[in-house]
C-alpha positions as CSV (number, residue, x, y, z in Angstrom):
1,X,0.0,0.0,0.0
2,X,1.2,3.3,-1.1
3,X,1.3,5.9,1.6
4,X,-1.5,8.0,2.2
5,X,-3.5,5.6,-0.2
6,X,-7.2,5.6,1.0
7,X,-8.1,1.1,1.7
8,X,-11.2,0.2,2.6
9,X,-11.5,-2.8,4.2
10,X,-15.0,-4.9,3.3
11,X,-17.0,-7.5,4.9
12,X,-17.8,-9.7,1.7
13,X,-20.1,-12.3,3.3
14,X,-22.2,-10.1,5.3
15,X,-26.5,-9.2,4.0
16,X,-28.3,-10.6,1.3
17,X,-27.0,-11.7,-2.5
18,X,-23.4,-11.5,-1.2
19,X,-20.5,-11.8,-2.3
20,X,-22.0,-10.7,-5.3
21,X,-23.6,-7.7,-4.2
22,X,-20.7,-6.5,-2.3
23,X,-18.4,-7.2,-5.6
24,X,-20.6,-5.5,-7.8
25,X,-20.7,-2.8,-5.4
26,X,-16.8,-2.3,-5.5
27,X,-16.8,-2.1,-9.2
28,X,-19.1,0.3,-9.3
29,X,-17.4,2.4,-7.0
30,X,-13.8,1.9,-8.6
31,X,-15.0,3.3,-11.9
32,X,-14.6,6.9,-9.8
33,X,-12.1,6.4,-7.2
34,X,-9.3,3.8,-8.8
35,X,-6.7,4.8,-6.7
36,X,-8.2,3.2,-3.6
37,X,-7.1,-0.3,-2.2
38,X,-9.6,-2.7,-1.2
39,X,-9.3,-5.7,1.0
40,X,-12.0,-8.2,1.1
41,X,-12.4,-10.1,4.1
42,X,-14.4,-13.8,3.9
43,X,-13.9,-16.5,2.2
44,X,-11.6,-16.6,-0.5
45,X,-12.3,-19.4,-3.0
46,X,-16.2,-18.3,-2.6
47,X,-14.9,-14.4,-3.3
48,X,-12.2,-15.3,-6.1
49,X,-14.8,-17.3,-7.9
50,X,-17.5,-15.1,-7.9
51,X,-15.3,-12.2,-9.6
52,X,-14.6,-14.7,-12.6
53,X,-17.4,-15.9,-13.2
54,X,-19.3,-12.9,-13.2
55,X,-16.2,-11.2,-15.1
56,X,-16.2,-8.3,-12.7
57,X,-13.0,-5.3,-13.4
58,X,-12.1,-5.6,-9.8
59,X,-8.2,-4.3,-9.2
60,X,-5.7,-3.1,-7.0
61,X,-7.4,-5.8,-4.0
62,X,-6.4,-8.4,-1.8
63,X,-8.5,-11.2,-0.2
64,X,-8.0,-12.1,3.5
65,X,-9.3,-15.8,4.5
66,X,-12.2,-15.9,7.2
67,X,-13.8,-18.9,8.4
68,X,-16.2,-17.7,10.7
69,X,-19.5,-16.9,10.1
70,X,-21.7,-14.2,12.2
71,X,-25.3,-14.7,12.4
72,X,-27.9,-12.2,13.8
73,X,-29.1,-14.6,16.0
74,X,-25.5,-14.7,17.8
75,X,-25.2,-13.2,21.4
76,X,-23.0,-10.6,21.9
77,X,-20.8,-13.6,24.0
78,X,-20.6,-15.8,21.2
79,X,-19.6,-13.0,18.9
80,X,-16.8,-11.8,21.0
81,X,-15.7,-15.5,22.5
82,X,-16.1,-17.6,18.9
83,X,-16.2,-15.6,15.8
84,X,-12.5,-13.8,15.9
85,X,-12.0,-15.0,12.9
86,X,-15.0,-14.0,11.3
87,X,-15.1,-11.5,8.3
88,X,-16.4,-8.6,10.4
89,X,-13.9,-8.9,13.7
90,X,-11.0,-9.3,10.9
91,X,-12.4,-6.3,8.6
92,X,-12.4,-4.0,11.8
93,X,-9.0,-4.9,13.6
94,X,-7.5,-4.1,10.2
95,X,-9.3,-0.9,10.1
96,X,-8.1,0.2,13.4
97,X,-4.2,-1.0,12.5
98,X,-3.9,0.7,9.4
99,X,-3.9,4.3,8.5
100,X,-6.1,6.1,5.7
101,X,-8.7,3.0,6.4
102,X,-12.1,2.4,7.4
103,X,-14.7,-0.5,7.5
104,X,-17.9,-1.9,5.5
105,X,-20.1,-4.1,6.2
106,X,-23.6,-5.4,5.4
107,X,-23.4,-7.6,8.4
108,X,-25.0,-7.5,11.5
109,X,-25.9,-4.4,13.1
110,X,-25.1,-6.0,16.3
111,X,-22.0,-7.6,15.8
112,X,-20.8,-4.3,13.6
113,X,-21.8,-2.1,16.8
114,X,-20.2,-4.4,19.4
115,X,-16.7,-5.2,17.2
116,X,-16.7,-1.5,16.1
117,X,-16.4,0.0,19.7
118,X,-14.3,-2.9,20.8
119,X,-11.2,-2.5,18.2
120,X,-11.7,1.3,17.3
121,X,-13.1,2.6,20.9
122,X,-14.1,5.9,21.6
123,X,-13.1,9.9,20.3
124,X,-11.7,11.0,23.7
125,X,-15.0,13.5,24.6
126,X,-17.0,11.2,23.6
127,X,-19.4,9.2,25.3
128,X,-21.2,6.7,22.8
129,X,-21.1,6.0,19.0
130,X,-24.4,7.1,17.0
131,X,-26.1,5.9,13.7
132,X,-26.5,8.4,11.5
133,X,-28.0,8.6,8.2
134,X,-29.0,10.7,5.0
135,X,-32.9,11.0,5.0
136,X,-34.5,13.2,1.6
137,X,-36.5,15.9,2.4
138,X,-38.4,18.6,0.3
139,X,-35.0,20.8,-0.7
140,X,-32.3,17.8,-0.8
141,X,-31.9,15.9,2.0
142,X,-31.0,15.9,6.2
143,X,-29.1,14.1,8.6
144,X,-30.6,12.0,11.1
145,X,-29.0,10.9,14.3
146,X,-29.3,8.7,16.3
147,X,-31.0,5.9,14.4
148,X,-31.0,2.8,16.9
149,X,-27.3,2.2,18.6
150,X,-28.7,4.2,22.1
151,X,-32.0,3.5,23.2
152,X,-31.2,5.0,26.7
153,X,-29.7,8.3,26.8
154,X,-29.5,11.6,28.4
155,X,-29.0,14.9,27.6
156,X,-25.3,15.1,27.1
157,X,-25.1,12.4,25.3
158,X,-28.0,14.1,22.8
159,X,-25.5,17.4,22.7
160,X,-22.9,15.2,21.7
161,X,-25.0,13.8,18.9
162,X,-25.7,17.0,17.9
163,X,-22.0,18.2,17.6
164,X,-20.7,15.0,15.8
165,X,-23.7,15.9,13.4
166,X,-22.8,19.1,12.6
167,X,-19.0,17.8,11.7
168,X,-20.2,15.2,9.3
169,X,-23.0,18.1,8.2
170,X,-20.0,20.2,7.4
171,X,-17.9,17.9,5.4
172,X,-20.5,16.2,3.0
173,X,-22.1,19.7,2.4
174,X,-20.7,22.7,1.6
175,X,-23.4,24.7,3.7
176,X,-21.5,26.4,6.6
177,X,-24.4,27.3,8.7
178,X,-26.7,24.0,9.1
179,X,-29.6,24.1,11.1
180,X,-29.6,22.1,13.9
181,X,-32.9,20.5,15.6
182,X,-33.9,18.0,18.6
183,X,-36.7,15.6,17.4
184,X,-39.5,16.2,19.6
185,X,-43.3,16.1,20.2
186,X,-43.7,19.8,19.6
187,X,-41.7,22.6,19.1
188,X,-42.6,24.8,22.5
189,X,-39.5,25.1,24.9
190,X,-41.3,23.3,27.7
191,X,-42.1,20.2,25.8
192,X,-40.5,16.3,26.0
193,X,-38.8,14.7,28.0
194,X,-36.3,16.0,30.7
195,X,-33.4,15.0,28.6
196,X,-34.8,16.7,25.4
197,X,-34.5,20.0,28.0
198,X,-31.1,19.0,28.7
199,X,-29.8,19.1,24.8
200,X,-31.6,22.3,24.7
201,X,-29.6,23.6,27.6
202,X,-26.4,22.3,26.4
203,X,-26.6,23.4,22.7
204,X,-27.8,26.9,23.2
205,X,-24.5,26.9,25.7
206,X,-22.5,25.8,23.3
207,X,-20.8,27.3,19.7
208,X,-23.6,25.2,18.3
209,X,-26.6,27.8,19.5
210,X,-25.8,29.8,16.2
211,X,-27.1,26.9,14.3
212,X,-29.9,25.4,16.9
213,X,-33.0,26.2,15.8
214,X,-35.0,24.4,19.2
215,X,-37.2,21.5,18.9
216,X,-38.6,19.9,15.5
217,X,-41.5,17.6,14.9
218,X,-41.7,14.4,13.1
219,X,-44.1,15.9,10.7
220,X,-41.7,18.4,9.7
221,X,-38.2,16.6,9.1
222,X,-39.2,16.0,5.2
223,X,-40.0,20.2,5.2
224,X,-36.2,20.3,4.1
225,X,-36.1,23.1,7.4
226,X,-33.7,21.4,9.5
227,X,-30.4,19.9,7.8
228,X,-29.3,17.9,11.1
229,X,-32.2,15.9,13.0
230,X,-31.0,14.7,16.9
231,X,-32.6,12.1,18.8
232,X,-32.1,9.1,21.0
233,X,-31.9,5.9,19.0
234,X,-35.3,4.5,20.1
235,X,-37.1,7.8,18.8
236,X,-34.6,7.5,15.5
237,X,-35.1,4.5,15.0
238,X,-39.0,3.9,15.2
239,X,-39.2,7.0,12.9
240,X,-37.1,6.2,10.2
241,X,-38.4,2.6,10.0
242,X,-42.5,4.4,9.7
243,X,-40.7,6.4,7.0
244,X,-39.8,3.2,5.0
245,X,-42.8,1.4,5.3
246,X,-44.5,4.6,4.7
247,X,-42.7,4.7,1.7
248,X,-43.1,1.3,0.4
249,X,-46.9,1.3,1.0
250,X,-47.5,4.8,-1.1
251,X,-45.3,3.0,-3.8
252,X,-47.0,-0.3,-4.2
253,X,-50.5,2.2,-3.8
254,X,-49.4,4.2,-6.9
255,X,-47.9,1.1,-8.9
256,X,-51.4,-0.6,-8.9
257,X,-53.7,2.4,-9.2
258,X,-51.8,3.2,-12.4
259,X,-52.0,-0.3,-14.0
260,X,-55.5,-0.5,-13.2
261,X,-56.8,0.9,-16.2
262,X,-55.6,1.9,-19.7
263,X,-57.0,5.7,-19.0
264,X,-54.3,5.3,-16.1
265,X,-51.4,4.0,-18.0
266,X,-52.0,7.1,-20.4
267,X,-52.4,9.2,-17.2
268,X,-48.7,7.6,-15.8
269,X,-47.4,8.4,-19.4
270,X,-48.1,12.0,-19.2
271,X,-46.6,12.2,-15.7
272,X,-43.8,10.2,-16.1
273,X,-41.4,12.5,-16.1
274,X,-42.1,14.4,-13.0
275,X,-42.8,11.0,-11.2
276,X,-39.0,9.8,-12.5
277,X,-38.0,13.1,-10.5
278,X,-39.5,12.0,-7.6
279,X,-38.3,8.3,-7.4
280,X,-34.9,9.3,-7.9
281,X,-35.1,12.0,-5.3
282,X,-36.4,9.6,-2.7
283,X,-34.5,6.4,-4.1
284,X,-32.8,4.7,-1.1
285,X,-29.7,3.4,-3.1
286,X,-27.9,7.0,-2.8
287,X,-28.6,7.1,0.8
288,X,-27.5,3.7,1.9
289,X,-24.8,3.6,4.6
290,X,-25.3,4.8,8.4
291,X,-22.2,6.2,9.8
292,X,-21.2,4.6,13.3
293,X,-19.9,8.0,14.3
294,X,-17.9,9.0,17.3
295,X,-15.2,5.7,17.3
296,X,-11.6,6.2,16.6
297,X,-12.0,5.0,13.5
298,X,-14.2,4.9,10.0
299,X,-17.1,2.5,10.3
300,X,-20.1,2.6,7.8
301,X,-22.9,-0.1,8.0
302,X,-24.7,-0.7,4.7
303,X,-28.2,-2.3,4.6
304,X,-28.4,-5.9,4.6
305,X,-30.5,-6.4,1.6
306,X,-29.1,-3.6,-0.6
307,X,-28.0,-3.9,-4.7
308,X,-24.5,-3.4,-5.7
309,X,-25.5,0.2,-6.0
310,X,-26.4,1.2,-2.7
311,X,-23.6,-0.8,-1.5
312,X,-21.3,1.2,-3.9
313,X,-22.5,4.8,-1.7
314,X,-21.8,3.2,1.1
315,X,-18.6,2.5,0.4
316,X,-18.5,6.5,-1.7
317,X,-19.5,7.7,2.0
318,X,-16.6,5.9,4.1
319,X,-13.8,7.0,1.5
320,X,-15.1,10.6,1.7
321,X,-14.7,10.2,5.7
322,X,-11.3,8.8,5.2
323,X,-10.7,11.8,3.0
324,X,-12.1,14.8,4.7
325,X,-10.6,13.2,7.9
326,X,-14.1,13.2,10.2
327,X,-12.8,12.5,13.5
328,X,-10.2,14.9,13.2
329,X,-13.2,17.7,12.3
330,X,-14.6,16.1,15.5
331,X,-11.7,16.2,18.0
332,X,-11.0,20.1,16.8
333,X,-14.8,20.7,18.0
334,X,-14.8,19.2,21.0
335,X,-11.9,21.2,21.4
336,X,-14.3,24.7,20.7
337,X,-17.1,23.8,23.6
């Protein structure tokens, strides 16, 4: 490896349709950034076979052997006590050793959360990691945070959040000046949650209150008036799975209502174009891959069932972290409080 050289170090084995998907995703992604080196971590015969048969332009890689095999049904103790040699535990403890790396995984959330924080630990300041995510809205899109690793939390930990937002905010969008909001049930000073209070408190004490703009309700995140959305992972992650299915039912809705009739398949004809808009502006493939933010280190979870496509952003989002150098954006404004 050449120095400075961005590698990415991938969990082959890990969701749905892989290898494939994950090998597919890497070409995709190499078409734009050729100069990264990629190590694939599972099993070799399995990986080495699937790039010829499926004649995939795959280059500048290596393939480290695994044998273990994480399920989501394994227990945090069998994770940590049996699978050390398991694509995921391997993928990480080489992300953590090496310079200019980070980690990607389709895996389990669980075991990606657990192995994460044990190899990489914790940005000194820092209390917990976060998920954090892309979510479209009306203008482009926001960042949501936390999306399930913290279902217990407290106020500091929310301010935290909301700092660590506003650094990976600030380095995927040119914007200076994000707005900053704390998911709540209303948007009145005196409502939530004491801890919701507490994040209020710290923020507007902070360098952050520039940027706050106080509470923000769930019917409003898509309004495009917030870029960075804070909650605790329970909140986060109930809201963003109602977005999906949300999604999915007003999809499947409009699919049948327009093949129900040939006066709707003209109607779908003369809207196609502005309906093309719209599925590309809320097509989850260029928002795939949540951000385990706040470890010493670079470690991105993509979906378990997503395409080589989606796979391919995720893997787009951990080599523009690597890049941009998140953590140390995160260190120098921890530094500012």
């Amino acid at each position: 490896m050449s120095e400075g050289q961005v590698v990415i170090a991938i969990d082959a084995m890990g969701g749905e349709n892989s290898p494939y998907k994950v090998l597919k995703g890497v070409e995709i992604f190499l078409q734009k950034e050729k100069n990264t080196k990629i190590i694939f971590f599972g099993d070799e015969l399995l990986i080495n076979q699937n790039i010829k048969k499926n004649n995939l332009n795959i280059f500048n890689f290596e393939v480290v052997n695994t044998k273990d095999i994480i399920s989501d049904e394994d227990s945090v103790n069998t994770i940590l006590r049996s699978k050390k040699n398991s694509s995921i535990y391997k993928g990480l403890e080489f992300a953590k050793n090496n310079e200019n790396s980070g980690f990607v995984s389709s895996g389990s959330t669980a075991a990606i959360m657990v192995l994460s924080r044990l190899h990489m630990g914790m940005i000194e300041g820092i209390d917990r990691p976060a998920i954090c995510s892309l979510v479209p809205n009306k203008k482009n899109y926001s960042l949501m945070l936390d999306l399930g690793a913290n279902v217990i939390v407290n106020g500091s930990n929310l301010f935290q959040f909301a700092l660590m937002g506003f650094c990976y905010y600030s380095i995927i969008n040119k914007n200076t000046k994000p707005k900053i909001g704390i998911l709540n049930i209303g948007t009145e000073n005196n409502k939530g949650l004491e801890f919701l209070q507490e994040a209020s408190d710290l923020i507007l004490s902070s360098f952050l209150k520039e940027y706050f703009i106080g509470f923000i309700e769930p019917n409003k995140i898509t309004s495009g008036d917030c870029d960075i959305i804070v909650s605790d992972g329970y909140t986060g992650n109930i809201m963003l799975k109602s977005a999906e299915g949300i999604s999915n039912f007003i999809t499947s809705n409009l699919r049948d209502i327009f093949n129900k009739s040939l006066i709707n398949k003209i109607s779908y004809k003369l809207i196609e174009k502005d309906l093309k808009k719209l599925k590309d502006q809320v097509n989850p493939d260029i928002y795939n891959g949540a951000t385990l933010i706040g470890l010493n280190g670079i470690s991105v979870k993509s979906h378990g069932n997503a395409n080589p496509l989606a796979f391919s952003y995720a893997l787009k989002q951990c080599h523009n972290f690597i890049t941009n150098d998140l953590n140390k954006q995160i260190i120098k404004s921890i530094k500012n409080i």
